[in-house]
C-alpha atoms as one frame of an Amber mdcrd trajectory, in Angstrom:
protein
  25.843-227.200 -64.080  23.477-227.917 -66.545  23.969-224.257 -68.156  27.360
-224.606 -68.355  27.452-228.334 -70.038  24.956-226.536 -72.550  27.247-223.472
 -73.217  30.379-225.904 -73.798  28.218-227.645 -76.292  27.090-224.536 -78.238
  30.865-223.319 -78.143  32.761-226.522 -78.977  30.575-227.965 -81.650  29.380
-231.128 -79.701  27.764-233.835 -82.326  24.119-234.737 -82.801  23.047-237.657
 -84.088  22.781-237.932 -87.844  19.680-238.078 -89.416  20.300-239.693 -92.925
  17.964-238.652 -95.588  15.875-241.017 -97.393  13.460-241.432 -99.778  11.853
-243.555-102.254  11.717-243.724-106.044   9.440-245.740-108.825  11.103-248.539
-109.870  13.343-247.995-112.829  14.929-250.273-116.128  18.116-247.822-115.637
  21.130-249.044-113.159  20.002-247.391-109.789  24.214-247.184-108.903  24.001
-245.417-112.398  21.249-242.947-111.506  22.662-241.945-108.210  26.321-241.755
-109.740  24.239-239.473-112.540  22.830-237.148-110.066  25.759-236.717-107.779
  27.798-235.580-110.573  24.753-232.995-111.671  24.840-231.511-107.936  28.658
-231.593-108.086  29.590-234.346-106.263  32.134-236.241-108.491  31.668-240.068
-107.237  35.295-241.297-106.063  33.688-244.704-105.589  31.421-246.922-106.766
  30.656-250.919-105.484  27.473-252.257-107.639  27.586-255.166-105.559  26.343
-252.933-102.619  24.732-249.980-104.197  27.014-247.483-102.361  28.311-244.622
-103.716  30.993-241.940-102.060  32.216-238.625-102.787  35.892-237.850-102.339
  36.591-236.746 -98.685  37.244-232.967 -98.289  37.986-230.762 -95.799  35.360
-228.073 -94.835  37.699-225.702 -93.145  35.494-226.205 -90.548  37.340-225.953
 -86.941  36.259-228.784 -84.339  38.066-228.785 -81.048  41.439-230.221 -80.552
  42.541-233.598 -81.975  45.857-234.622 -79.073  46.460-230.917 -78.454  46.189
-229.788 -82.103  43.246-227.244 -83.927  41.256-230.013 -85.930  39.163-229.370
 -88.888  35.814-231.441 -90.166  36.585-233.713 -93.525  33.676-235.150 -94.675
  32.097-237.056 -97.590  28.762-237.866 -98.589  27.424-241.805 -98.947  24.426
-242.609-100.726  23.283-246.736-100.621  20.802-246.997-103.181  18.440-250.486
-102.947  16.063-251.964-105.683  12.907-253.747-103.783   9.397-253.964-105.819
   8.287-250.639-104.545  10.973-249.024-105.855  14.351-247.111-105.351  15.299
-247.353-101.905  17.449-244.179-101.551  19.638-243.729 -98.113  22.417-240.360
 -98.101  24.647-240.152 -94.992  27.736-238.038 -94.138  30.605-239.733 -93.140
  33.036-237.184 -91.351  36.416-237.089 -89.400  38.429-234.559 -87.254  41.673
-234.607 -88.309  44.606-232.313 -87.310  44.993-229.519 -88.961  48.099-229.762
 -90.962  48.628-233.178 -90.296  46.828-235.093 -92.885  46.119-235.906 -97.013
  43.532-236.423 -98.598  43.457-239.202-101.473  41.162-240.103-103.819  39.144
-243.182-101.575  40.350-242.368 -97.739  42.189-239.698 -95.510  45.811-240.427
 -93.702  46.947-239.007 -91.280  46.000-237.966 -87.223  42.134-237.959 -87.591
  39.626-240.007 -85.441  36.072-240.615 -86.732  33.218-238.066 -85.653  30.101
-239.508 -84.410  26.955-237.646 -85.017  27.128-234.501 -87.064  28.594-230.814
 -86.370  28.162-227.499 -87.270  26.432-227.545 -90.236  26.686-231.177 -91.522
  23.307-231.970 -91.353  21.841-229.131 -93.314  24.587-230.117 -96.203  22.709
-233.637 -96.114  19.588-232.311 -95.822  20.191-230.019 -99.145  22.554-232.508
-100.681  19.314-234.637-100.177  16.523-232.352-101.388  19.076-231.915-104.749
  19.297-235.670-105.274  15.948-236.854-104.601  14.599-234.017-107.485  17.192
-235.114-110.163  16.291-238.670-109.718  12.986-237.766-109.936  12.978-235.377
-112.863  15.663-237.223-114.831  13.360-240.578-115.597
């Protein structure tokens, strides 16, 4: 039974928790929403928005053409975008980047410049290769707002 739950996993793309990356920066004169806004763009990741108050910056959502199960009896596909939260404490630049992803039938939804409409449901965890796209995504950040001070 065991086997089998395994082999349904590997098959239909079941999520594993998310693993945000983080790291740490010296402290800075510069706006920190600036800096991440800054590097985003240099990795190409166009920010879609920006709230100072909170230090959170998105990237628009896109779809990977990634396939993930059904969605009510319809192929779904993975649209994702990237979050980074960015917090000023004495020690520094506290630097959090997260995926935020969605199934959403294929066919059946936009995409606008802040949100997605249509039949979609929130995915939990991470699939396919989501976490490697933070994990890079990461890596690329954390070096140009190292580099770039």
């Amino acid at each position: 039974m065991r086997a089998f739950l395994l082999l349904i996993c590997i098959l239909g793309g079941c999520a594993t928790p998310q693993r945000p990356y983080q790291f740490t920066v010296p402290p800075t004169s510069e706006d920190p929403v600036e800096l991440v806004s800054l590097a985003m763009s240099g990795n190409g990741f166009t920010p879609a928005s920006v709230e100072r108050e909170t230090g959170s910056v998105s990237t628009r959502w896109e779809d990977t053409g990634t396939s993930v199960d059904q969605l009510k009896g319809v192929p779904a596909t993975l649209v994702r975008r990237f979050t980074v939260v960015v917090l000023k404490g004495s020690a520094g630049l506290s630097v959090s980047l997260r995926a935020d992803a969605q199934r959403c039938q294929k066919g059946a939804f936009t995409i606008g410049r802040h949100d997605v409409e249509g039949t979609c449901e929130p995915v939990v965890g991470v699939v396919g290769s989501l976490q490697e796209e933070v994990d890079r995504m990461g890596t690329s950040l954390q070096r140009a707002m190292t580099t770039t001070r």
